[in-house]
N, C-alpha and C positions, 0 to 999 in steps of 0.2 A: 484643528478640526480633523478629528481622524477619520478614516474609513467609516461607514455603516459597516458593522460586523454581521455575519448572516447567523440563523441560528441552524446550528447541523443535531441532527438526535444521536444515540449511542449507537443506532448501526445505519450506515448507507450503502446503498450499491450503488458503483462508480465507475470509470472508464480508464484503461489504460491504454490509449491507443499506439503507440508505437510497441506497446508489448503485446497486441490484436488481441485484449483480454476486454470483455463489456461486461456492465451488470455483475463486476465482481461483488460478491457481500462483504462490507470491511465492518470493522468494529473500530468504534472512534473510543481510544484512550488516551485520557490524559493524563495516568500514569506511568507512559512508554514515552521518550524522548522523542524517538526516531520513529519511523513507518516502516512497517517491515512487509514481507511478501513469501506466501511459502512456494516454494524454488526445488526444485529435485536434478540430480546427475550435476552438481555445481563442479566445473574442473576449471582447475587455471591451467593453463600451456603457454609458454613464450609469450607474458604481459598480455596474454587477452583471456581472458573469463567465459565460460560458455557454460549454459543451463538453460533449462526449462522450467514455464512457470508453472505450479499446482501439479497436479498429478491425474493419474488415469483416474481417480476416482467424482472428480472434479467434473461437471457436465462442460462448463466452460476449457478444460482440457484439449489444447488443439496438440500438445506432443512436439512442437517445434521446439528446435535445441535455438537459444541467441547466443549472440556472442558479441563482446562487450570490449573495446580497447580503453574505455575512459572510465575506470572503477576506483574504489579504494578498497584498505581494509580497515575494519577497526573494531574496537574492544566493544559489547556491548553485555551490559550487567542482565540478566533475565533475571525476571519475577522470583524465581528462588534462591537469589541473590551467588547465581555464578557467573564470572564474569566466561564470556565466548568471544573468538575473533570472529568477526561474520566479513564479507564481502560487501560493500556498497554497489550503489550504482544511483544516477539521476536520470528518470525520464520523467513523462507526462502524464498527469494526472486528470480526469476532468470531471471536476463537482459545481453543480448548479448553475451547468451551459459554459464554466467557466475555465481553461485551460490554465494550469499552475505548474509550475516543474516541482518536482517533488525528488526526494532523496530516499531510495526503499535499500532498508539491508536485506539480505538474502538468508531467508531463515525455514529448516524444513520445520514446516507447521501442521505435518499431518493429524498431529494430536489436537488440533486446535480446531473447534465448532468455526471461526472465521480463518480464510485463508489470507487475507488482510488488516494489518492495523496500522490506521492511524495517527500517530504518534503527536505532543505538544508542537513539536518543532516544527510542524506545516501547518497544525489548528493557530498557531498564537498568531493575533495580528489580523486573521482571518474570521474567524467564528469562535460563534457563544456557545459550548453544549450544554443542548437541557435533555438530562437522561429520561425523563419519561417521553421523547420524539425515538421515530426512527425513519428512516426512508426519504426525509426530509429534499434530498437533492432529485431523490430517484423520482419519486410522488410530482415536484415541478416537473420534469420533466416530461410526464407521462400526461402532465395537463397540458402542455405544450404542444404536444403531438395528436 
């Protein structure tokens, strides 16, 4: 008897509270393994990682630099088929009231309409997507309150 799966739409806005980011817009793909997050000033220094999430143009932009002792690195293939080393990192994610840890690479995504994706690797197990929803987690929640 497995989980009820919930159904999420192709775009939500979501919470990442230990990174003080709310109501980000992510883009749910399930042609990206991983979840990624656009990130700017990304430096390593003596095994700890320090960066900012999103950028000045971002209203959600609060400018704080983190810094991170428990990261990885690793290879990951982008959509036009180059492979990149990105940075990892595990915090907290929260969709539909529900707190999950999540694993986001560190990726600048200026170019990119969402500064969040998604990825299979935290949808599977979890949720059904049906591309014509969006807002899905956001929309409960706003009935809730």
């Amino acid at each position: 008897m497995g989980v009820e799966k919930k159904i999420i739409g192709r775009t939500d806005k979501i919470d990442f509270p230990l990174l003080e980011i709310y109501g980000i817009d992510a883009k749910v793909d399930t042609g990206a393994y991983t979840s990624s997050i656009h990130c700017v000033d990304i430096i390593e220094i003596d095994q700890t990682l320090q960066c900012s999430f999103l950028d000045a143009t971002h209203p959600e932009y609060n400018g704080k630099k983190f810094t991170f002792t428990n990261y990885d690195i690793t290879a990951v293939k982008s959509s036009n088929g180059k492979v990149e080393v990105r940075y990892a990192i595990k915090t907290q994610v929260i969709v539909f009231g529900e707190t999950h840890s999540i694993t986001l690479t560190l990726s600048s995504r200026e170019d990119m309409r969402f500064p969040v994706l998604i990825g299979r690797k935290f949808l599977s197990g979890k949720y059904i997507v049906d591309p014509q929803l969006e807002n899905q987690s956001y929309n409960q929640s706003l009935n809730e309150h």
